[in-house]
N, C-alpha and C positions, 0 to 999 in steps of 0.2 A: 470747257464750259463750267467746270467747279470753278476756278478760281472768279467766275463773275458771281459767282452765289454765296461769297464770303458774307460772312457779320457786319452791317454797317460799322462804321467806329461811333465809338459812345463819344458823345455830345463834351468837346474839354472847357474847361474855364479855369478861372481862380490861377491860371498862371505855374509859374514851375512848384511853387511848393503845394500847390491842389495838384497837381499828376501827381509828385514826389507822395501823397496822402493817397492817392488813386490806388497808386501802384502797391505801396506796402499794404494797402486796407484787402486788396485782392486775394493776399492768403489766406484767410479767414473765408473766404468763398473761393469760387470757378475762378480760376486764372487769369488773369486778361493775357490775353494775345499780343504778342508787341505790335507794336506800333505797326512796323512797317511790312507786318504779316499779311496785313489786309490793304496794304498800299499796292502801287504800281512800283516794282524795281527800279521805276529811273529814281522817284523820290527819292531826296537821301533824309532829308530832317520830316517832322512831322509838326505840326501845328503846335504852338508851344513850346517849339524850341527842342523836343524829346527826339534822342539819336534812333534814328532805325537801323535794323541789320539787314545785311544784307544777300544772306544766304540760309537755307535752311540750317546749315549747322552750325552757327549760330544763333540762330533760334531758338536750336537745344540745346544750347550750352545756359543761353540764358534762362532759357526755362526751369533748368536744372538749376542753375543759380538764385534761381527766386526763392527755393526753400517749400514748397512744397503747397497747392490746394490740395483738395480730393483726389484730383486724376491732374494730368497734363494737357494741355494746351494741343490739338494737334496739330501736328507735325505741315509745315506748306508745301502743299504737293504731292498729301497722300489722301485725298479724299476725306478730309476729318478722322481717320483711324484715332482710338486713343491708346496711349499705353496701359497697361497692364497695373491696376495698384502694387504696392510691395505687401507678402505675404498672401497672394493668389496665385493662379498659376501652377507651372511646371517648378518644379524646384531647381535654385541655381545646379549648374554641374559642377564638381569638384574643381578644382587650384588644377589637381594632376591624377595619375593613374595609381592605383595600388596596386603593391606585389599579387596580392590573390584580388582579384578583381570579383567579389561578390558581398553586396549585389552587385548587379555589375551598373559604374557610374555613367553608360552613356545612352541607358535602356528606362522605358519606364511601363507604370504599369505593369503587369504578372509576365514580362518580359526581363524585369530585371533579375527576378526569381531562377532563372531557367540559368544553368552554369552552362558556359561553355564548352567545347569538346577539348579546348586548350586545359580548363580546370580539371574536366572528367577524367582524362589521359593523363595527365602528372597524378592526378590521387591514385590513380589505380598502380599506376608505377613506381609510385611510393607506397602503397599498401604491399605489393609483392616483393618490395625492394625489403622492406622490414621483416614479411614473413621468412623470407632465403636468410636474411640476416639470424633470426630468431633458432631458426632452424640448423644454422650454422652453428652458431652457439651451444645449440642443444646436441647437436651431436659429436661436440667437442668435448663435452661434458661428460657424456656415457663412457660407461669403459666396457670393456669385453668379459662377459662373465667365466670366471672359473670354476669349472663342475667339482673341482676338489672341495669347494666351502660352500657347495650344497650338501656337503656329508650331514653337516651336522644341523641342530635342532633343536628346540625345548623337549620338556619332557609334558607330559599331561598328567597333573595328578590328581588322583579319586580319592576322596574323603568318606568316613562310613555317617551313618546318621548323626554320631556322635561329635563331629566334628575333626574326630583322629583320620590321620592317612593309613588309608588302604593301602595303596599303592602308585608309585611312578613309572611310568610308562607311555610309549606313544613315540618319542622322541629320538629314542635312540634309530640309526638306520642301518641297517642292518645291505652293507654297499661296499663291493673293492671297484674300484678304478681298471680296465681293462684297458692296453691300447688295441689298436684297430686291427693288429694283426692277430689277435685273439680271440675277433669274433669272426665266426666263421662267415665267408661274404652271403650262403646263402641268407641269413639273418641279415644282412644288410640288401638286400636285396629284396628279402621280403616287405620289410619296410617301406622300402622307397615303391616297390609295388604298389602295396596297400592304401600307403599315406601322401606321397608326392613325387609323383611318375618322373616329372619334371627338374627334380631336384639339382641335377649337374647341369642343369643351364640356365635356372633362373636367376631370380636375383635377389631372392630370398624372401622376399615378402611376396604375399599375395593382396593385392591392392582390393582386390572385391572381397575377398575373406575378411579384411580389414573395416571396410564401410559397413560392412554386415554388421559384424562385433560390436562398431560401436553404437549403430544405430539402435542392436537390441537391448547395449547399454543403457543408451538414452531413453528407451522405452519403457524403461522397465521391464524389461521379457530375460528370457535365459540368454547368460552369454553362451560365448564361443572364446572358443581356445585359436590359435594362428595354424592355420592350414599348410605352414609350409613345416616341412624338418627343423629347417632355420628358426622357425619362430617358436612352435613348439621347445627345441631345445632355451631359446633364449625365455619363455615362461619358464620352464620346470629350474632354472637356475636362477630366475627371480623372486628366491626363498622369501627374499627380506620385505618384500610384498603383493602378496597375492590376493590384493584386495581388487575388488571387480567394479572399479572405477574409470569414466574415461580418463584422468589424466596418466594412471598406470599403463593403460594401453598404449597412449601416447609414446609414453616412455619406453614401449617393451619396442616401438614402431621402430623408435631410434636405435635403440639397441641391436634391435635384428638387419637393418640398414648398415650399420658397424661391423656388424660381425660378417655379415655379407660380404663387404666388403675387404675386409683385415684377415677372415681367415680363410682356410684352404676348403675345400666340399671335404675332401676324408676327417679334418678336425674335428668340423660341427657334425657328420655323423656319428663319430664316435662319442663325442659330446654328450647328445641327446641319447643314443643307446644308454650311455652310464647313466643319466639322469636321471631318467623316464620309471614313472613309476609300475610295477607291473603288479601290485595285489603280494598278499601274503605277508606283508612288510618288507618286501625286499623292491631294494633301488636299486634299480643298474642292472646289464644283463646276467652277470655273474650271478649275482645275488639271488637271480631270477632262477636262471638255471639252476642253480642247487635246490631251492625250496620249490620248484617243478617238478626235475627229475633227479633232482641228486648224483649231481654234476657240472666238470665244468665248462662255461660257455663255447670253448673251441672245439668241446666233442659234440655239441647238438648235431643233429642232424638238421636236411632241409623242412620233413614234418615236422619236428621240434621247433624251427626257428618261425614257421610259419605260424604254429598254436602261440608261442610268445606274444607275436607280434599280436594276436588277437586277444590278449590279454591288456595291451596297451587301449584297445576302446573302451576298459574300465571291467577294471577283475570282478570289479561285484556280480556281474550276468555274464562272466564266463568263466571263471576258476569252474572250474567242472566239479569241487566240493560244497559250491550251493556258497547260497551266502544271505541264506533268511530272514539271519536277526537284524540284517541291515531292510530287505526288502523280501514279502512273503514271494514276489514272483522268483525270486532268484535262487528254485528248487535244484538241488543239483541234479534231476534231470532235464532241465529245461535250462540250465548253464551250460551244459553237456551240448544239448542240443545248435545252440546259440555258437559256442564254440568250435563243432564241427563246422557247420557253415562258411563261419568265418575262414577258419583253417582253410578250408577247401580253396574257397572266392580266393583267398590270398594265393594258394599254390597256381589255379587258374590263373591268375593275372601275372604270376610270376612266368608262365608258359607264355605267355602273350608277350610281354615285355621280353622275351628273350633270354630271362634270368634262368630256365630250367628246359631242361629235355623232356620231351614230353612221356619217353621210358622210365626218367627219374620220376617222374610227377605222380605216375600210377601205381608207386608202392607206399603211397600216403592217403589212403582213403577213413581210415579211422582217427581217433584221437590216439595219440602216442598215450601209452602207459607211464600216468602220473602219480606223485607221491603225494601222501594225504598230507595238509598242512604240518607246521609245526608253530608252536608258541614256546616263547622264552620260558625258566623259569619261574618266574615273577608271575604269571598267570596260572601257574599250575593248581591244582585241586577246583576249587569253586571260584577262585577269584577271577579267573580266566573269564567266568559265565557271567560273573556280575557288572565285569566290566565291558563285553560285549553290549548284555543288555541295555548301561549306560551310555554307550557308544550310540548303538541302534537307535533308541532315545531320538537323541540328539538331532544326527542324523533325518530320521522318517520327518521330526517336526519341525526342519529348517533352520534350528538353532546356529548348528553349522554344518561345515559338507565335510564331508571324507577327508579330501585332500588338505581342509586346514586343522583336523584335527591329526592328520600326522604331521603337516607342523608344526604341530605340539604349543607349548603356551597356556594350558589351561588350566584351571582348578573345576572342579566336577564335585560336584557335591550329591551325593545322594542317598535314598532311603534305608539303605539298608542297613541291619543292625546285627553286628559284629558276631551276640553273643544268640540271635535265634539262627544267623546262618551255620556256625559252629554246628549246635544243637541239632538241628537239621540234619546236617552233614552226619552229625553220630549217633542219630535212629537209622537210619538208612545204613548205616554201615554195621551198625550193629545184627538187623537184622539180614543182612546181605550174607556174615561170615556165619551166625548162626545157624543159616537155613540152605543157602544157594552155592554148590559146590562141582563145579564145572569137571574136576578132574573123576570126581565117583559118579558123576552122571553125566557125563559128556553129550548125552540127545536128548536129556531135560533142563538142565542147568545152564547150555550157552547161551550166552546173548539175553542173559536178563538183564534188565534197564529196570531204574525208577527213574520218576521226577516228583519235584513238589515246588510248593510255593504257598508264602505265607503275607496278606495283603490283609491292611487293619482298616477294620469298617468305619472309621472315625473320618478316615481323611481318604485313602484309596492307595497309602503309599505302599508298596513292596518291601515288606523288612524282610524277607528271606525266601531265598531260592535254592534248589539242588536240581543242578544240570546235568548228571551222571559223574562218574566217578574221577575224572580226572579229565581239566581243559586241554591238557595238553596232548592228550591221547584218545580222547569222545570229542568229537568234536560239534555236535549236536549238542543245542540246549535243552537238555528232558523237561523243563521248568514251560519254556516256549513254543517248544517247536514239535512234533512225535506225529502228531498224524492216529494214535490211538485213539478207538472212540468211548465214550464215554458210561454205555451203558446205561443203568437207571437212575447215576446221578442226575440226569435230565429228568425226570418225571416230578421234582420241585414246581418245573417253568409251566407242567399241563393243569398244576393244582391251583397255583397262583393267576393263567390264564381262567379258568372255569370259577372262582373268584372276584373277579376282575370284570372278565367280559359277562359272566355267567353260559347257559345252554342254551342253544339254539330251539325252538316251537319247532315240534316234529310237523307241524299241521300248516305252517310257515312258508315262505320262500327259504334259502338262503342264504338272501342279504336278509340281516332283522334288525334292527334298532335296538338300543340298552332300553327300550321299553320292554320290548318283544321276548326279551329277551331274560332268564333265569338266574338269578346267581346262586351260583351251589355253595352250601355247606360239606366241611369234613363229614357231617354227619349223614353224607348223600348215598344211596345205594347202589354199587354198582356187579357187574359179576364176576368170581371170580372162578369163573368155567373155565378149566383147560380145552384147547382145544374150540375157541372161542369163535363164533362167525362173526368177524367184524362186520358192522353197520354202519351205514350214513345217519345222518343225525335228525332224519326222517322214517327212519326205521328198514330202507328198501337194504339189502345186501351190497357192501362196497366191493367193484371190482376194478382191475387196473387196466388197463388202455387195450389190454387184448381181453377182453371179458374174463379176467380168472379171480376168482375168490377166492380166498385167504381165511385160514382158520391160527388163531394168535396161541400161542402156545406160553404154558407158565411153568416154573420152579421145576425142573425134575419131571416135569409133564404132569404135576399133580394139580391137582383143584384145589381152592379156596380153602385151608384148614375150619373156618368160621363157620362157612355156609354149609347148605346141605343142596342136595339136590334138588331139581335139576340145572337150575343157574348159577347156584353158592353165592347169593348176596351178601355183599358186607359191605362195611360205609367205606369211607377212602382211608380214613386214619389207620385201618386193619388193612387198609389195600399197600398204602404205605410200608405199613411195618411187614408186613410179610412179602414186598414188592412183589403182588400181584400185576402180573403185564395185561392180564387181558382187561382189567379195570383201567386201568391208565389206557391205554389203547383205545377201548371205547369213550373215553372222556373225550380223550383230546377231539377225536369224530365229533363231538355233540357240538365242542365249543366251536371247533373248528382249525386247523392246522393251518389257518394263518394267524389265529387270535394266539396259537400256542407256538410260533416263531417270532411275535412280536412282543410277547410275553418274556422270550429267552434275552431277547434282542435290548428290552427294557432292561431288563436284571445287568445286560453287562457283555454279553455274549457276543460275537463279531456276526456279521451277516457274512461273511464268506466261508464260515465254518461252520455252517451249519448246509447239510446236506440231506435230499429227501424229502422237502418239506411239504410236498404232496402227497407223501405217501402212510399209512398209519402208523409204519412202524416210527416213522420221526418221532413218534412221543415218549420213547423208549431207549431213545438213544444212540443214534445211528449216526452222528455227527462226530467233529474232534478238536473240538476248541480244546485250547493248551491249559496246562496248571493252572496258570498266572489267571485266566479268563473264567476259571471257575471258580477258583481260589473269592476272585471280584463279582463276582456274578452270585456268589453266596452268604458274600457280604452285606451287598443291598439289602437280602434277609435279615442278616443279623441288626441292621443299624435301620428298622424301622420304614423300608421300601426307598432308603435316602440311595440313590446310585451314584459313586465316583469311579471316574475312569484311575484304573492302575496305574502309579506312575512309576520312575527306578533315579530322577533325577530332580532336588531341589530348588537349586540354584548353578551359573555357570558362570565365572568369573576370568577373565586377561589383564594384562598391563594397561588395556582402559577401563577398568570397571568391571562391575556387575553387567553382563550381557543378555539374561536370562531368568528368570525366578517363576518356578512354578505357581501359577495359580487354581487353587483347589476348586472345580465346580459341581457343584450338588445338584440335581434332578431328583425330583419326589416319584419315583418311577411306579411304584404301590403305594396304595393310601395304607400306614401304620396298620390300619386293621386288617386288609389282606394279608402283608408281609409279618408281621408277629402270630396267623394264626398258620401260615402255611412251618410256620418255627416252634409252633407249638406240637404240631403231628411229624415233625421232622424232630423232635425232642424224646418221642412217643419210639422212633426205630435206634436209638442209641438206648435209650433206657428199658427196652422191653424187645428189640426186633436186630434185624443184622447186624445191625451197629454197636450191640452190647461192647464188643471189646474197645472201643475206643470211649469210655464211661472215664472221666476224670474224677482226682479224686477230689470231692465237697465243690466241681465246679457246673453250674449245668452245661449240655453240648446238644447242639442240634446237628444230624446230618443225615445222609445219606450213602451205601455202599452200590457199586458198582460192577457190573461183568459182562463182557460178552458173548456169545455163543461160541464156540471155537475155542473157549480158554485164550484168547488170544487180549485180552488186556483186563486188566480188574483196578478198581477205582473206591477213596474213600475223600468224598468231602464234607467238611463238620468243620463247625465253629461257634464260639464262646462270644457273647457280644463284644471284648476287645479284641480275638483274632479269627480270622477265616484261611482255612487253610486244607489245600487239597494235594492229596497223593497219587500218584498213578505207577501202575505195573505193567509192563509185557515184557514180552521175547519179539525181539529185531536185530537181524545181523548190523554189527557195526562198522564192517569192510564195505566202503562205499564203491570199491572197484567191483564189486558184485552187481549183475547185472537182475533187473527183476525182484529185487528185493520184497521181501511178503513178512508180514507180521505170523510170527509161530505158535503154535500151542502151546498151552501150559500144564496139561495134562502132567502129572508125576514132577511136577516142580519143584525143589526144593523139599522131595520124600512127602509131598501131600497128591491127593487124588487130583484135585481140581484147585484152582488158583481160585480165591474171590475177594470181593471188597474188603470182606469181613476177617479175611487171614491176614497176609502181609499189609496190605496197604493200612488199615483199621491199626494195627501195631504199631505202626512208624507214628502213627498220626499220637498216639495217646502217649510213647515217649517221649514225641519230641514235644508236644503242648504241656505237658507235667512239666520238661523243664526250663522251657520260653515262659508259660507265664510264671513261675516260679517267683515267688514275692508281688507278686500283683493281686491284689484285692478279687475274692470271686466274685463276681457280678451277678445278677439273677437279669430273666430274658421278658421285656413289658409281659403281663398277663393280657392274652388276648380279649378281645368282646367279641360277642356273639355277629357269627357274618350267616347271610346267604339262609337258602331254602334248604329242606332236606327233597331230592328228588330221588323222584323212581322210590318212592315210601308203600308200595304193595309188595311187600318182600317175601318171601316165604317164611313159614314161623323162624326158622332157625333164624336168617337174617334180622326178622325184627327183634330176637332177643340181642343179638350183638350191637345192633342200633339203641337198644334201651339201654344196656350197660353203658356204652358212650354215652349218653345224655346224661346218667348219671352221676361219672366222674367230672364232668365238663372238659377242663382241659386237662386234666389229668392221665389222659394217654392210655384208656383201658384196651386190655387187650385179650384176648384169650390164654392159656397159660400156655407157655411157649413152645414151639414143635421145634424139632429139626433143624426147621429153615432159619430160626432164630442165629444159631449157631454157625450153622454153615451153608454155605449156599452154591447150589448146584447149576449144569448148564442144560438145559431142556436138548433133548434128543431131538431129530426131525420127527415132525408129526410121523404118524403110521395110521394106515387104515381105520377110519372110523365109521360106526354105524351111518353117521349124521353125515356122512361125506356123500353130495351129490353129484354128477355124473362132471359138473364144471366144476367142481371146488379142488381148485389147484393146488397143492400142499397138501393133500389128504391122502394122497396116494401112496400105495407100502413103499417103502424104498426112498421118497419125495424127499429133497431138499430142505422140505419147510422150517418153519420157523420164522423169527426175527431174528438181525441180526446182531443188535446187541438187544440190552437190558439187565436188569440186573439177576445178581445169582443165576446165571444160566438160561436168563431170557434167551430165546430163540435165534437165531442168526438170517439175519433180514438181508447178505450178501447171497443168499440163496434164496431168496423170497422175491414175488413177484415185483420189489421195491428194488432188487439190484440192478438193475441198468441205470438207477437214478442216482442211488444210494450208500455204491459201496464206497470205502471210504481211499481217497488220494491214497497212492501213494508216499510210505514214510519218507518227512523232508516236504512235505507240499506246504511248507510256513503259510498258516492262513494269518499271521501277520497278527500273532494274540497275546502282545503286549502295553494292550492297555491304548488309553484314549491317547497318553502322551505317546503311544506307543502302534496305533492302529492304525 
């Protein structure tokens, strides 16, 4: 039926060269249709002579030959369809196919996007083909490490303030080479126990240990070391780098893959045994064993080889001699502790595995009897201590770890100065050989210990320390580490608190507001009654958690020299200079013993050495922050309430650079006018009160002396606005294989009755400042301005004349003329029955315990006082970690 609905044909004339005109004029519009498109197929000519075709394709060919209208003409015998313009449409399809076929040429639309499983499957099979390849490569390349040229290493060298070398060390390794038939197999045995059960059948890596590692790599979190023997050995002999990057892990993967491979299981345990570091500076088991028990590796025993092997989780928290100045937990009873365990679990798992008898296993329940370190000569005397402490440093604040500073490489620069360590060193000894003679008083004179430390208010650096007499043979830093408590060098922190915070409104809550709240003058009255009923800062009677009161005992058991009966008021400055305890005692009550721990804590002091601090005696001294921390904690004073953390290193330099450089930061911890007037009544006991002997000459000195009940440590810190510097005294045995070790009396010390701040320690202080600051300009200390209220001003006549004379020197430090106590200071007896003692007032009883435990000159002893289950102090060696901010 279409073919009869064709186009009429257009009307022809004008003959052949009017069609010949027809036909070309037609591209420029709609096409015309041939001729014989619209005829009947018998026709063969068309009207005017014009040829018809005769099939459809020829039609298209003609059509195509016409050279182009709009569209084409359609087709005869497709219903009028037209073709497609050029440049609409689908797009031609390629000539031919390509090697990778993407996109791919016979798709369209988000069809041609989509790769084949032909494409998918070659890439993946060329990505793996590459990795094997790559990997082939790489482990062609690795070679099998030899533990012989892990011996060796940089040195570490320490510079003094000055820029000169201290010393080199670090480096050397202290390692012989064993073969395997020298170590005894229980030691091999216990290792593979402990570390990799699986050892003789793996295959040397541990594929999950590995994903671990690297992911906490990637994470930035702590690494991990390789879980298997194999791997472990092939770290500890990739000396040349131990940097904690994926690609070194990578690299350690291949290596332990190699070595798995190439060598035998007995090589790589001997291997790693030689390698492996165990604490003390020694490499290798040999090494170990000697600087353990002092012997060699083939006579351990199986308890020996087990405690080794638990040395290998990292000597710092189990050498059983402690290792504090790295980490305060790493007491050596609690390394001890740490140690056993280990030991044990190891010999257990050594029964389990088959490696022991279990009649063997049960004569190993203690730790084996070990030897105290030892240090090279090169550390011996003080430089031993300085370099620990630079070490420790480093160390606590991530600078760098343990292990890359024994492989060595560094320059270390730090504070210390050359000519006050000396000087140091030769007050201490001088008055050591002068006074302390162990062989004519063998039950007074053993096991006396000093320490000091000398830290400058300017910056907070540490120019000098004394750590006891010799590194190589004390092994305890005295400067850092002792566990003595402090006595009434602490009652600075309750004057500067009651200052600062001011007194609590007895009429009050107690929470109060700095509205609420009082600020005290030096010139405040308080009592200085022996035998004193402590109070809340309400007036009710303070008692401790079982209902028991407490009576504070002072000097010799004596009362106030100032005052008169029955309270003996005198201001603080008198309370100061004659360290009256029961004054200080009831302050810190008023202000409050958290204003007067956050007070210490301002100044410099660590918050985990400070102990008690609920109890009243904490205002008197019951804690044991180190030299170093009060040394910096008295400094703050000296430099205007400006606080810097103590530091012992400047700068830390390798073969790339400066990696390190201390930066000094300053906290205004006391406004100027607190800390210069608490400097001015701490000026008042060196020039008129215990501290007379340590009086320089034409320099001013502020300080305080120190003692605690028991004779058991005595204390002098003072300092001159350019150095602060504090001294400490006890008796503590220095045999660490002593079990229960207790800080001693000092009763008959050195041919004196009683040890105090004001004897030895005060001595040391004033030779060795005469010749540290020697050529240095005297400085004078700001003059204070007038601070605070005077409370508690209803005094009895006597007290209010001692308060008048105060006001009228101003800062002038008046004093009464000087008793006894000025010179020498005693330790208060336990309380004894007293009139005023009520039927619950604890400590009052004949015979009582009482007392505080420390304070100064014979402040009372608070380890028998209702504060000891809170208060008494660690055990000596309990590093409360009191070396400073860089150091904290």
């Amino acid at each position: 039926m279409s073919e009869h609905r064709r186009k009429p044909p257009q009307p022809q004339g004008g003959g052949r060269a009017a069609a010949r005109r027809g036909q070309s004029g037609s591209s420029s519009g709609r096409r015309a249709a041939p001729r014989g498109a619209t005829e009947s197929p018998s026709g063969s000519h068309a009207p005017g002579g014009e040829e018809q075709y005769g099939s459809r394709a020829e039609a298209r060919r003609a059509a195509q030959r016409s050279g182009g209208g709009r569209r084409r003409a359609a087709e005869p015998g497709r219903g009028g369809r037209r073709a497609a313009p050029p440049g609409r449409g689908r797009a031609p399809a390629p000539g031919k196919k390509r090697i990778i076929d993407y996109p791919r040429f016979d798709k369209y639309g988000w069809r041609r996007w989509v790769p084949s499983w032909k494409l998918v499957s070659g890439l993946c099979v060329g990505f793996f083909g590459a990795m094997v390849a790559a990997a082939g490569i790489a482990y062609a390349m690795v070679g099998i490490p030899d533990e012989a040229k892990t011996a060796t290493a940089q040195n570490n060298v320490y510079y003094w303030a000055d820029g000169t070398q201290m010393v080199s060390t670090g480096g050397e390794r202290n390692r012989q080479i064993v073969d395997l038939s020298r170590i005894p197999k229980a030691m091999q045995n216990a290792v593979i126990s402990q570390e990799n059960k699986t050892f003789y059948d793996d295959s040397g890596i541990d594929p999950k240990g590995i994903a671990r590692a690297v992911y906490n790599m990637a994470m930035g979190g702590d690494t991990q070391g390789g879980s298997t023997i194999t791997q472990q050995y092939v770290k500890n002999a990739m000396l040349d780098d131990q940097s904690q990057t994926i690609s070194r892990k990578v690299k350690e993967i291949f290596v332990s893959i190699k070595v798995g491979t190439k060598l035998k299981k007995q090589d790589i345990l001997a291997g790693y045994l030689n390698s492996a570091y165990y604490g003390r500076g020694a490499w290798g088991i040999q090494a170990a064993s000697r600087a353990y028990f002092d012997k060699d590796s083939e006579d351990l025993n199986p308890g020996e080889c087990a405690f080794l092997s638990a040395m290998l989780k990292g000597a710092t928290y189990y050498d059983p001699a402690g290792a504090t100045s790295i980490d305060s937990a790493a007491t050596p009873k609690a390394n001890q502790k740490r140690a056993l365990l280990q030991m044990q679990d190891t010999l257990d798992k050594m029964v389990e595995y088959e490696h022991l008898s279990e009649t063997e296993r049960a004569k190993y329940t203690e730790l084996p009897k070990w030897e105290n370190p030892r240090s090279n000569t090169q550390l011996s005397g003080q430089i031993g201590y300085l370099v620990d402490l630079a070490k420790a440093s480093l160390v606590k604040n991530d600078v760098v770890t343990t292990n890359q500073l024994e492989q060595g490489g560094y320059s270390i620069y730090t504070t210390f100065d050359k000519k006050k360590v000396e000087e140091l060193e030769k007050a201490v000894t001088k008055v050591y050989k002068e006074n302390i003679d162990p062989k004519k008083r063998p039950d007074k004179d053993t096991d006396v210990q000093f320490g000091g430390a000398s830290v400058n208010p300017e910056t907070g650096a540490i120019e000098a320390i004394y750590g006891g007499q010799d590194a190589t043979t004390h092994f305890t830093n005295n400067a850092d580490v002792t566990g003595a408590q402090v006595g009434s060098t602490f009652k600075p922190f309750v004057l500067a608190a009651a200052m600062t915070y001011g007194v609590r409104d007895p009429d009050l809550g107690e929470v109060q507001s700095e509205d609420e709240r009082t600020v005290v003058s030096p010139k405040s009255l308080y009592s200085g009654k022996n035998k004193w009923k402590v109070k809340n800062y309400d007036g009710s009677v303070w008692q401790n958690e079982k209902g028991e009161e407490w009576l504070q005992t002072n000097d010799g058991g004596a009362d106030a020299t100032a005052g008169e009966a029955p309270d003996f008021m005198i201001d603080l400055r008198e309370a100061m200079r004659e360290s009256i305890n029961s004054a200080f005692v009831q302050l810190g009550m008023d202000v409050g013993l958290d204003k007067v721990k956050d007070s210490a804590i301002k100044a410099g002091l660590l918050e985990d050495s400070l102990a008690g601090t609920t109890f009243p005696s904490f205002s008197i001294g019951i804690s044991d922050p180190s030299a170093i921390r009060m040394a910096g904690s008295y400094a703050t004073f000296a430099s205007s309430g400006k606080q810097r953390d103590p530091f012992s290193v400047t700068k830390v330099t390798n073969k790339d650079g400066t990696i390190y450089t201390h930066k000094v930061q300053t906290e205004q911890a006391f406004t100027a006018k607190v800390a210069d007037n608490v400097t001015d009544v701490l000026k008042t006991v060196v020039e008129k009160g215990t501290g007379k002997n340590a009086r320089l000459t034409g320099r001013e000195v502020a300080g305080k002396t120190g003692t605690t009940d028991g004779n058991k440590s005595a204390w002098f810190v003072g300092y001159t606005p350019q150095l602060s510097t504090a001294i400490s005294m006890f008796r503590y045995p220095d045999d660490e294989s002593v079990k229960n070790r207790q800080f001693l009396e000092m009763y008959g010390t050195g041919g004196q009755e009683e040890i105090h701040g004001a004897s030895f320690p005060s001595e040391i202080f004033k030779d060795y400042m005469e010749d540290a600051l020697k050529g240095e300009p005297a400085v004078k200390f700001p003059k204070p301005e007038a601070i605070g209220e005077v409370v508690n001003d209803e005094p009895s006549p006597s007290a209010t004349a001692s308060a008048t004379e105060t006001e009228e020197a101003e800062s002038e430090s008046p004093s009464p003329t000087p008793t006894q106590s000025e010179t020498q200071e005693e330790t208060s007896p336990s309380p004894t029955t007293s009139e005023t003692c009520g039927a619950w007032e604890w400590g009052c009883e004949e015979g009582s315990d009482g007392g505080t435990e420390t304070g100064d000159e014979g402040d009372g002893d608070a380890s028998e006082s209702p504060t000891s289950s809170a208060t008494e102090s660690e055990e000596a060696g309990n590093s409360r970690g009191n070396d400073g901010g860089i150091f904290g």
